[in-house]
Steps between C-alpha positions, in 0.01 A plus 500: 500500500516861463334651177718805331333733294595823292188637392342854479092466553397846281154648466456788270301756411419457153377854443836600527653224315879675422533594835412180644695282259837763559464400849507188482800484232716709742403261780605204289836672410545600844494131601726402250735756425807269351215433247386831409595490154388226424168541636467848313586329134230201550253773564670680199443242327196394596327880473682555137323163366180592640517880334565312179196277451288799651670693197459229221146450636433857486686515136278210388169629626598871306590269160134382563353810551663686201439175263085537621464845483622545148231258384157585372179358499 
């Protein structure tokens, strides 16, 4: 029985970690291009949620920061 596969085997350099992961986005899209847009939103998507908890982490850890350092001992 003949085994089908679509897959993309990827190594990258993670010292160049933009480049790398551009690459392998426009390969992706390149192998789907009737699903272009929808691959772009997901990672939309998926990049704005991350940038928020980074934010609200970051937003957090400065709330903690200015509530210690106002404090004396």
């Amino acid at each position: 029985m003949a085994k089908i596969k679509s897959t993309l085997d990827i190594q990258l350099d993670l010292t160049r970690p933009i480049e790398e992961l551009t690459e392998v986005i426009s390969a992706v899209i390149a192998s789907q291009p009737h699903k272009r847009k929808e691959i772009l939103e997901g990672l939309d998507v998926t990049v704005g949620n991350a940038l928020a908890e980074m934010q609200a982490q970051e937003e957090k850890e400065q709330k903690v920061d200015d509530d210690s350092s106002g404090k004396v001992s």
